[in-house]
KESEMAR-145361 format. One record per residue (C-alpha): x, y negated, z negated; residue number from 1. Coordinates in steps of 0.02 Angstrom, whole numbers, plus 50000, padded with zeros to 5 digits. Last residue first. Layout:
N
+-------+-------+-------+-----+
:    px :    py :    pz :   n :
+-------+-------+-------+-----+
:     X :     Y :     Z : NUM :
...
+-------+-------+-------+-----+
This chain:
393
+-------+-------+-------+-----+
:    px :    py :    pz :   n :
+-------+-------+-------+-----+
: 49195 : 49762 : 53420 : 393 :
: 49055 : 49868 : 53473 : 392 :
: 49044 : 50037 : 53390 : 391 :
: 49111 : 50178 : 53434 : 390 :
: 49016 : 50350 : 53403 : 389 :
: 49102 : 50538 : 53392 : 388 :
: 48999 : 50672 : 53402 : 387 :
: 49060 : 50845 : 53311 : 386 :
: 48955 : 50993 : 53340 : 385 :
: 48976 : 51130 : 53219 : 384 :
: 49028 : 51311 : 53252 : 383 :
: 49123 : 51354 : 53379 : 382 :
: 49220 : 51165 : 53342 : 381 :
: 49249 : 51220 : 53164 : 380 :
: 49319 : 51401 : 53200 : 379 :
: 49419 : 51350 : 53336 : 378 :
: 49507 : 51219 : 53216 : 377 :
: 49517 : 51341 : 53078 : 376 :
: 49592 : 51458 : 53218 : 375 :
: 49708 : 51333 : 53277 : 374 :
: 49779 : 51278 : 53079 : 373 :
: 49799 : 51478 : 53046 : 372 :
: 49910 : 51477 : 53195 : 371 :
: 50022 : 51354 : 53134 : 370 :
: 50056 : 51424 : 52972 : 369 :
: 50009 : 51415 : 52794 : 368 :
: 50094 : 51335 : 52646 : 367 :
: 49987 : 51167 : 52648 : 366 :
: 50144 : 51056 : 52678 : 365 :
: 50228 : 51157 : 52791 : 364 :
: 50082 : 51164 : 52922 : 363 :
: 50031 : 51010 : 52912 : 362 :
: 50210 : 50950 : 52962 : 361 :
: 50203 : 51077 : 53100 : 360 :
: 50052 : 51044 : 53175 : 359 :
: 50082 : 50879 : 53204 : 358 :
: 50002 : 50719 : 53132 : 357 :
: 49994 : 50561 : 53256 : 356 :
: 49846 : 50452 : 53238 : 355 :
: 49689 : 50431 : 53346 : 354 :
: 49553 : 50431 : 53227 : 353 :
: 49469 : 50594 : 53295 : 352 :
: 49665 : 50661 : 53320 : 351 :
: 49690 : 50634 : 53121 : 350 :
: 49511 : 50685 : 53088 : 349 :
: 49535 : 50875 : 53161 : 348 :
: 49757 : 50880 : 53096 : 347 :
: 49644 : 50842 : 52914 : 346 :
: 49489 : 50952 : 52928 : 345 :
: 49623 : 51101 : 52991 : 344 :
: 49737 : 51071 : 52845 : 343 :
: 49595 : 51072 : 52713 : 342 :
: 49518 : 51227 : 52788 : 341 :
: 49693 : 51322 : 52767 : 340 :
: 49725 : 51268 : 52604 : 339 :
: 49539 : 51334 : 52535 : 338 :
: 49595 : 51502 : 52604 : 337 :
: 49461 : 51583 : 52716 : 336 :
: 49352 : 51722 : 52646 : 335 :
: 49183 : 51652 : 52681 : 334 :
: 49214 : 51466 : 52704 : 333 :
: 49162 : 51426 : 52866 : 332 :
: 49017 : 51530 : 52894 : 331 :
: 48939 : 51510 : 52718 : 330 :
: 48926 : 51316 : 52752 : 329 :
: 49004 : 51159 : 52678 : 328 :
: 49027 : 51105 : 52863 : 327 :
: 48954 : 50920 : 52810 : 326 :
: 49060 : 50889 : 52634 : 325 :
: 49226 : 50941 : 52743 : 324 :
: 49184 : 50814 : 52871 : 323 :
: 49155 : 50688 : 52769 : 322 :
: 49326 : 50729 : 52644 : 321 :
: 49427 : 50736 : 52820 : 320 :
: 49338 : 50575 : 52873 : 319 :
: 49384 : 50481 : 52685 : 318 :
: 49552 : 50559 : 52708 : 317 :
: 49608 : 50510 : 52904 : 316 :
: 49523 : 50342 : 52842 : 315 :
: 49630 : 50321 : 52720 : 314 :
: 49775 : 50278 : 52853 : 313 :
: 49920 : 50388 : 52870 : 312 :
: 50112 : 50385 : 52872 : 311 :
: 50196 : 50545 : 52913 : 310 :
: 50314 : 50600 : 52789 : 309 :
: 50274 : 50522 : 52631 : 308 :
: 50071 : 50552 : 52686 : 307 :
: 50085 : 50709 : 52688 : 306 :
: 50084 : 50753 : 52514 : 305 :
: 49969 : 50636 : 52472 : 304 :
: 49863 : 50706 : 52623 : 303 :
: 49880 : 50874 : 52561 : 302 :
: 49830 : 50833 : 52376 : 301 :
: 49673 : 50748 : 52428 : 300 :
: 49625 : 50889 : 52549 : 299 :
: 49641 : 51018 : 52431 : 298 :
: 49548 : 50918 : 52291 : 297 :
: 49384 : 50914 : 52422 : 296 :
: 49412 : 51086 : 52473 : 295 :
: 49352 : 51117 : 52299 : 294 :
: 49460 : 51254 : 52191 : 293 :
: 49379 : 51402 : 52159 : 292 :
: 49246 : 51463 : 52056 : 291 :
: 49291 : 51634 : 51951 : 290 :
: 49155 : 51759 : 51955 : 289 :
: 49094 : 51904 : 51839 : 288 :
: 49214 : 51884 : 51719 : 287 :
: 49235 : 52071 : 51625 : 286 :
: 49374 : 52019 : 51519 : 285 :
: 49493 : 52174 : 51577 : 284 :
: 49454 : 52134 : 51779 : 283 :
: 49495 : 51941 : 51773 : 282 :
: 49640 : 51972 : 51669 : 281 :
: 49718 : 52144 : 51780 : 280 :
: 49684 : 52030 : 51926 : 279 :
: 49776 : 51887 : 51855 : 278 :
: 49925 : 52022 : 51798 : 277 :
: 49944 : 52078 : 51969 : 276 :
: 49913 : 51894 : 52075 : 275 :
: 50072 : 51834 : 51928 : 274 :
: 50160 : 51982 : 51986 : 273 :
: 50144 : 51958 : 52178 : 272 :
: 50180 : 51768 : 52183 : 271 :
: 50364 : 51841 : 52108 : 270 :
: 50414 : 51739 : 51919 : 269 :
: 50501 : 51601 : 51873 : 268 :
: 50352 : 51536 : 51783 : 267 :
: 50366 : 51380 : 51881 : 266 :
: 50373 : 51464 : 52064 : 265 :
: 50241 : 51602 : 52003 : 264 :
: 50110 : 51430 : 51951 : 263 :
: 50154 : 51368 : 52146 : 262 :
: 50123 : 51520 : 52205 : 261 :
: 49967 : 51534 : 52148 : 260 :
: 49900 : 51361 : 52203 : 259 :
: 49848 : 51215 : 52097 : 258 :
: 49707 : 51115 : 52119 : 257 :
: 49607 : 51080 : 51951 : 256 :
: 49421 : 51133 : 51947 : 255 :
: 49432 : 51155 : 51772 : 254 :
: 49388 : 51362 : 51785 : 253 :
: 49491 : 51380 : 51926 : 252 :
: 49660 : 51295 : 51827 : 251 :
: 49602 : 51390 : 51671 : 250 :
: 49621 : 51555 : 51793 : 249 :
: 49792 : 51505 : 51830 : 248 :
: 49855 : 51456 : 51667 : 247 :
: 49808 : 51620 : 51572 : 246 :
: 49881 : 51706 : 51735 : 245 :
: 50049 : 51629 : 51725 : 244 :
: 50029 : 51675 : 51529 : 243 :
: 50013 : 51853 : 51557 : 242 :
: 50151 : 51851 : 51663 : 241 :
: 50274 : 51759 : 51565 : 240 :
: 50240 : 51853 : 51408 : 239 :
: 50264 : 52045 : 51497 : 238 :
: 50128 : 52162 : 51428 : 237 :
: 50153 : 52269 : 51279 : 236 :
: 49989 : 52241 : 51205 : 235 :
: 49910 : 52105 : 51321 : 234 :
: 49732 : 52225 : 51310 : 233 :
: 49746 : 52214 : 51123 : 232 :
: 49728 : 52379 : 51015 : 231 :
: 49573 : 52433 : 50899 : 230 :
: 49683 : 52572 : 50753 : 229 :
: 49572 : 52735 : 50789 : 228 :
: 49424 : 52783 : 50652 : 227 :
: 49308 : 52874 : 50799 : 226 :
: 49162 : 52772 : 50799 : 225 :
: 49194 : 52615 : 50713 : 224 :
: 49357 : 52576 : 50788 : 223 :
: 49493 : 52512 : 50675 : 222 :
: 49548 : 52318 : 50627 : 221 :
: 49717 : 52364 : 50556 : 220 :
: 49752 : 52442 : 50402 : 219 :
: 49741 : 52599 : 50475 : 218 :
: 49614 : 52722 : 50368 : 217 :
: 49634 : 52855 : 50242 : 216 :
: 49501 : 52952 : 50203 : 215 :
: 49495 : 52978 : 49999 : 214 :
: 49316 : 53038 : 50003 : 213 :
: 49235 : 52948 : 49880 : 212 :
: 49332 : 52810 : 49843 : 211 :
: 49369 : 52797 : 50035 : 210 :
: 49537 : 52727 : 50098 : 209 :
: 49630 : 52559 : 50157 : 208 :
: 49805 : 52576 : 50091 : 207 :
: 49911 : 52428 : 50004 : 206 :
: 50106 : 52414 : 50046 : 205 :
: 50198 : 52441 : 49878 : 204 :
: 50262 : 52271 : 49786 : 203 :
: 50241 : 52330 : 49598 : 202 :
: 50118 : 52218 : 49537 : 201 :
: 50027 : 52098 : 49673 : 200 :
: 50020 : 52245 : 49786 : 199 :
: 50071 : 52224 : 49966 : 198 :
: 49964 : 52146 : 50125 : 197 :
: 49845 : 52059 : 50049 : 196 :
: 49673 : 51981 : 50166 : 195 :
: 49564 : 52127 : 50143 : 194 :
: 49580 : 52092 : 49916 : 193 :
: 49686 : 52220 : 49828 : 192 :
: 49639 : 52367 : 49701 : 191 :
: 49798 : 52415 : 49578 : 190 :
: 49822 : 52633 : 49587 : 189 :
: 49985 : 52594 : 49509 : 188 :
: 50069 : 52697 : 49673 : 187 :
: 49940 : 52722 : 49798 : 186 :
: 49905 : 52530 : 49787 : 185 :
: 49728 : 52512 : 49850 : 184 :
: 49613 : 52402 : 49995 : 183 :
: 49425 : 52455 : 49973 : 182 :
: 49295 : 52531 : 50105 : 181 :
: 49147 : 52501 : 50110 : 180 :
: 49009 : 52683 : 50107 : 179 :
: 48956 : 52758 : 50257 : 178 :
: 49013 : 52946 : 50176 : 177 :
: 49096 : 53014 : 50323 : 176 :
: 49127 : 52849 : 50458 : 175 :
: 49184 : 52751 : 50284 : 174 :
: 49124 : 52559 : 50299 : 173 :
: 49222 : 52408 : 50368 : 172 :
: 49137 : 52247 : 50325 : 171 :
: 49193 : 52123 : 50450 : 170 :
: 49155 : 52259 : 50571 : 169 :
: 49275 : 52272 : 50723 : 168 :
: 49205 : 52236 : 50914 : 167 :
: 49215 : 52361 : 51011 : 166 :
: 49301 : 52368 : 51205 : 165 :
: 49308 : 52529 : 51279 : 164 :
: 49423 : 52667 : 51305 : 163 :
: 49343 : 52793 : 51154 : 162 :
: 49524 : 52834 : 51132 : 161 :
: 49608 : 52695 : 51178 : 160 :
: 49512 : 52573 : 51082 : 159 :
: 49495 : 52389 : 51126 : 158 :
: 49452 : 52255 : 51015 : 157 :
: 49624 : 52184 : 50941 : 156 :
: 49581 : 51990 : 51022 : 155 :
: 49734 : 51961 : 51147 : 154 :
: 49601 : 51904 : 51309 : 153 :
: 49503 : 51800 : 51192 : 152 :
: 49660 : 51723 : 51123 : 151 :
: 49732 : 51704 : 51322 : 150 :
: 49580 : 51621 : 51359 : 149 :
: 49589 : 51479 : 51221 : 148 :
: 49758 : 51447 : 51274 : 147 :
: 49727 : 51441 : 51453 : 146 :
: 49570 : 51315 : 51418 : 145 :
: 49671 : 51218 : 51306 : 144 :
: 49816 : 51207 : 51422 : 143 :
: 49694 : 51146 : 51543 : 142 :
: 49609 : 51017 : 51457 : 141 :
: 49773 : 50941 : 51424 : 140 :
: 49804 : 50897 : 51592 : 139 :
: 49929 : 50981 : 51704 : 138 :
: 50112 : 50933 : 51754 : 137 :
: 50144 : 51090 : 51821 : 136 :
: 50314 : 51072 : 51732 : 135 :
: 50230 : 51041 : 51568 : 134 :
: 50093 : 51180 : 51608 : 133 :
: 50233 : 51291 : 51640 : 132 :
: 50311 : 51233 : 51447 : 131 :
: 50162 : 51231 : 51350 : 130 :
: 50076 : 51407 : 51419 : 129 :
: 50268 : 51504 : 51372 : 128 :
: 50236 : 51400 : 51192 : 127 :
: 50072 : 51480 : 51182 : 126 :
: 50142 : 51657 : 51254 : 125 :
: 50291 : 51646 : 51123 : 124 :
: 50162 : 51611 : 50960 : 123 :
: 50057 : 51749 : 51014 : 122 :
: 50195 : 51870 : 51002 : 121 :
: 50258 : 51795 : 50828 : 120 :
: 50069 : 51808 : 50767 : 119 :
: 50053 : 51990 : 50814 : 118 :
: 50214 : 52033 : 50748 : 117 :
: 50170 : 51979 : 50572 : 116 :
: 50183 : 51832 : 50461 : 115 :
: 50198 : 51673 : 50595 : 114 :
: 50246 : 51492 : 50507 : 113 :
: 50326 : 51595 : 50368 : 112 :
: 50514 : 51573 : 50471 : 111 :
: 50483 : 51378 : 50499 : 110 :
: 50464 : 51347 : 50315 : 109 :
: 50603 : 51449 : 50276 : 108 :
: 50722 : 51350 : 50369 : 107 :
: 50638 : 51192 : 50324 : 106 :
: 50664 : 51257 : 50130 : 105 :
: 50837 : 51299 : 50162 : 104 :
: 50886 : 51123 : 50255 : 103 :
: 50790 : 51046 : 50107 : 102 :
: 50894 : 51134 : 49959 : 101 :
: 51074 : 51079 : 50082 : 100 :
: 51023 : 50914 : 50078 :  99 :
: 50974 : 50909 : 49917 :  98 :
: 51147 : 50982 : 49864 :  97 :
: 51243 : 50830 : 49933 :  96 :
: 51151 : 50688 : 50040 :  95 :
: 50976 : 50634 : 50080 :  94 :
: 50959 : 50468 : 50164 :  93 :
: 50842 : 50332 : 50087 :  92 :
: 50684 : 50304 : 50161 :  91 :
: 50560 : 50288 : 50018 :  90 :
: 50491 : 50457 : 50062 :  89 :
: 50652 : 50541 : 50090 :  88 :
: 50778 : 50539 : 50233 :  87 :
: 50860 : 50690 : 50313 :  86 :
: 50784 : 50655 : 50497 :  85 :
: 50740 : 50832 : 50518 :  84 :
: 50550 : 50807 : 50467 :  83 :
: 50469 : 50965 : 50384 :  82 :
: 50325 : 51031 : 50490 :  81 :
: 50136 : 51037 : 50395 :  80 :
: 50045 : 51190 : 50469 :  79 :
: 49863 : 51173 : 50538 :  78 :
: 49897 : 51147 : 50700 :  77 :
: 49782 : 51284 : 50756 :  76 :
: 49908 : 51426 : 50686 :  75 :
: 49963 : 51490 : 50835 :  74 :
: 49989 : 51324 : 50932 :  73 :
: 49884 : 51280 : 51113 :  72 :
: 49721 : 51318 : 51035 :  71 :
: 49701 : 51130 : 50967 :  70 :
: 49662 : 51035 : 50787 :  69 :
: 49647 : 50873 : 50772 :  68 :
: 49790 : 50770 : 50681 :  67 :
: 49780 : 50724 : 50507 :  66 :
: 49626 : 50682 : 50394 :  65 :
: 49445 : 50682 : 50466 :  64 :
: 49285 : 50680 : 50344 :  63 :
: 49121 : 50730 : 50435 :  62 :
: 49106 : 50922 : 50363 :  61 :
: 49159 : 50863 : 50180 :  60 :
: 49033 : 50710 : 50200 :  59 :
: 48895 : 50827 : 50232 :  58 :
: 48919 : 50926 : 50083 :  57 :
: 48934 : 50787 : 49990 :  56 :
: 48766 : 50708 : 50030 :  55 :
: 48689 : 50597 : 50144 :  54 :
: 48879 : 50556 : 50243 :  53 :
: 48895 : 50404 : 50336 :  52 :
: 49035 : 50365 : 50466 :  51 :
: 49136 : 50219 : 50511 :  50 :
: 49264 : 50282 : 50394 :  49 :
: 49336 : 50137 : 50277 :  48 :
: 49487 : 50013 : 50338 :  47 :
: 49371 : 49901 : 50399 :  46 :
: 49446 : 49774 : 50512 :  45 :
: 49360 : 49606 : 50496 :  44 :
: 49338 : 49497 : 50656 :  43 :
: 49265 : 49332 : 50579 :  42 :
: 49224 : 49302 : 50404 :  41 :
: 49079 : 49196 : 50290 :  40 :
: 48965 : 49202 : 50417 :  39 :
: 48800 : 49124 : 50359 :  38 :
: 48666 : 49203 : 50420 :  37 :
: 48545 : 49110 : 50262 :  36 :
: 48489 : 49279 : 50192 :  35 :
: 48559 : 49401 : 50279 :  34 :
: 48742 : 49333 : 50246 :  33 :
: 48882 : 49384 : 50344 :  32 :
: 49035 : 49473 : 50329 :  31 :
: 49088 : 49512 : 50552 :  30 :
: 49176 : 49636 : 50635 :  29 :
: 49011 : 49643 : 50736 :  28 :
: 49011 : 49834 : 50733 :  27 :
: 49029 : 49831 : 50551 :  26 :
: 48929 : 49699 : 50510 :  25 :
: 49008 : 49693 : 50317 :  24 :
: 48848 : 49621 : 50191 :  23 :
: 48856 : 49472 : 50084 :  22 :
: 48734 : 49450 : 49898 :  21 :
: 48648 : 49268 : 49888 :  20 :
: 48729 : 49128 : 49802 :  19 :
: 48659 : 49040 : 49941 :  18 :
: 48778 : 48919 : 50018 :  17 :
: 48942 : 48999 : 49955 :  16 :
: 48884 : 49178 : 49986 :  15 :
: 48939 : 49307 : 49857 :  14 :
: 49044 : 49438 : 49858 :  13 :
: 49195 : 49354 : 49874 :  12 :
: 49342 : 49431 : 49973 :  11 :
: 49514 : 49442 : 49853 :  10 :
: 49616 : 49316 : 49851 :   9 :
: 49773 : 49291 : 49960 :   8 :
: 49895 : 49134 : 49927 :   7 :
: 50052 : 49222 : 49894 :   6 :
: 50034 : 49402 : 49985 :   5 :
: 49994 : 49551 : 49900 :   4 :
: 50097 : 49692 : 49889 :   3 :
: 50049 : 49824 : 50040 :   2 :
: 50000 : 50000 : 50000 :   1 :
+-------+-------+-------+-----+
C-alpha cells in the first residue's frame, strides 16, 4: 500500500451543499449526490470488484485472484513458480545460505509440479503443443482447443480386454460382492483416503481390496466389468506425433488455415506420420466429421503469399473470394483439395482482370502443381458460366 501523500484527505461522505449522504457512479467514474446531483468527483477509479455477490456462496464463485486458468499447462495454471531473480519481497538481493535454501526449494518446487508418470507425459505433449503452435504462429484459441483435445484423447478409459472405451466409477464397488471398495496398508492394516498414495504411518504403498472378499484391485481407474487397469489411447505413442495431430484437428475445428504439411514441417516430423497419428485421433474419439478449412481463408493466404512475388490488385482477391462464394457447389468441391480450388479461382480472376500471374508461381505457392491448376480451371468453366460486363467509363 501507498503512504499517504502531504495534502490528501480522505473522501467525505457527505455532500457540501446538502449534507445529504454521496453515492460512487461506477460506470460514470463519477461521486455524486442523488439528492441535489452535485458531483463532488470526476473520473474515480474503484479499486473494488465491479461485481455483486447476494450471498457468500455466490461471492466465492464470482471472486477472481491471479491469472485465469488454461488447458495448455498440466496442472491448469494453478501452481505458484518461484522467481529466479534472487531478490526478496522488499527487493533486496539474496546472498549466502538463503540463496542456496531458495535455489533448493525452487528445485524442488519444480520437481513436485507433476507426481506420477502420467502427469510428466502430459506435461511434455502440452509443452510439445506450445512450442509448434509458437512457430505456427497460431492464436490462443487454438492451443486451447489442441490442449483440451489431447486431455480428452489421454483420459484412462479404454480397456484392452473388453476393447472398448468405459468410463470409471467415481465410486468403485467389488465386481463379487458389489460392495465399495476401501484403500489399505497391508502392513499396519491403516485405511487411506482414494486420493493417498502411501500410508501416513509406516510409508507402504496402499492396496485397493474388498473387506469382504479380500480381491485385490489396480490402483488405477479399472474396468467395471472385468476388473482390468482402464489404459489411455496415447499410451506409448510418440509425443510429437500425437501433438501434430492435437494441433491439426484444433486448426479444422477453429476454422484456421493451416495445411498438414506445414504442421509435419514444424514438428520435425514426415507429412505421412502426422496424417497416421491424425487418422488414428479422429478414428479413436469417434468424431463423426471434421469441417475443413474455408476456401475463403485459402485464398486470402495465397494471395498474401503471392502477392510479394507478383504484385496484385485487391480486386484479383475480392473476385477470387466472389467467385469462390458463387461455385460453392457439391460438384466442385467433392474431394478436391481446398489449395487447389483457391489457386484455380485466383490464376481465373487474375486473367478476368487482366493481370499477369503464371502458373508456375501459383503453383509453388499453394503446394500443388500445374496440372491440378488446368483441371480446376476446366472443372469451373464445364461447369459454371462466367459473363464478364464492362461498364462505361
Amino acid at each position: 500500500m501507498r503512504p499517504r501523500e502531504e495534502g490528501q484527505h480522505d473522501q467525505p461522505s457527505k455532500c457540501p451543499q446538502c449534507n445529504s449522504p454521496l453515492i460512487g457512479d461506477r460506470a460514470a467514474g463519477e461521486v455524486v449526490c442523488p439528492t441535489c446531483g452535485y458531483v463532488l468527483l470526476d473520473e474515480v477509479e474503484f479499486e473494488g470488484p465491479e461485481w455483486k455477490a447476494i450471498d457468500p456462496e455466490d461471492k466465492m464463485k464470482k471472486s477472481r485472484v491471479g491469472a485465469p486458468l488454461t488447458y495448455t499447462l498440466h496442472d491448469f495454471g494453478l501452481t505458484t513458480t518461484i522467481d529466479d531473480s534472487g531478490l526478496d519481497s522488499r527487493g533486496n538481493r539474496i546472498i549466502g545460505d538463503e540463496r542456496a535454501k531458495m535455489e533448493r526449494i525452487k528445485t524442488w518446487q519444480f520437481r513436485l509440479r507433476t507426481i506420477d508418470s502420467r502427469e510428466r507425459s502430459m506435461s511434455n505433449v502440452l509443452q510439445k503443443i506450445h512450442e509448434i503452435s509458437s512457430s505456427l504462429s497460431l492464436p490462443s484459441n487454438v492451443s486451447e482447443t489442441a490442449a483440451y483435445i489431447f486431455r480428452q484423447y489421454s483420459k484412462p478409459n479404454f480397456c484392452k480386454k473388453c476393447k472398448m472405451e468405459v468410463e470409471p466409477s467415481d465410486r468403485p464397488t467389488c465386481l463379487t460382492c458389489a460392495i465399495p471398495l476401501v484403500r489399505k496398508c497391508p502392513q499396519c492394516g491403516k485405511p487411506g483416503t482414494p486420493e493417498e498414495r502411501f500410508c501416513k504411518v509406516c510409508g507402504t504403498s496402499l492396496k485397493t481390496l474388498c473387506i469382504k472378499c479380500q480381491r485385490e484391485y489396480p490402483p488405477e481407474p479399472f474396468c467395471p466389468k472385468c476388473g482390468s487397469p482402464l489404459h489411455s489411447r496415447a499410451r506409448g505413442k510418440q509425443v510429437s506425433g500425437i501433438a501434430s495431430a492435437a494441433i491439426y484437428l484444433a486448426c479444422r475445428k477453429c476454422d484456421v488455415n493451416r495445411s498438414l504439411a506445414e504442421v509435419a514441417e514444424k514438428s520435425y516430423l514426415d507429412r505421412k506420420v502426422v496424417a497416421k497419428y491424425y487418422r488414428q485421433m479422429v478414428k479413436e474419439m469417434e468424431i463423426a466429421s471434421v469441417p475443413m478449412a474455408s476456401i475463403q481463408r485459402h485464398i486470402s493466404k495465397l494471395y498474401n503469399n503471392l502477392n510479394s512475388k507478383v504484385r496484385m490488385s485487391e480486386k484479383v482477391e475480392r473476385l477470387a473470394i466472389t467467385l469462390a462464394n458463387k461455385a460453392s457447389g457439391a460438384s466442385m468441391s467433392s474431394g478436391r483439395s481446398p489449395a487447389g480450388l483457391a489457386a484455380a479461382f485466383l490464376y481465373v480472376s487474375a486473367n478476368l482482370l487482366n493481370e499477369h500471374l503464371p502458373q508456375r508461381d501459383v503453383a509453388e505457392a499453394a503446394g500443388i502443381t500445374e496440372v491440378t491448376i488446368r483441371k480446376r480451371c476446366k472443372e469451373l468453366f464445364e461447369n459454371y458460366n462466367i459473363t464478364v460486363r464492362v461498364r462505361a467509363a
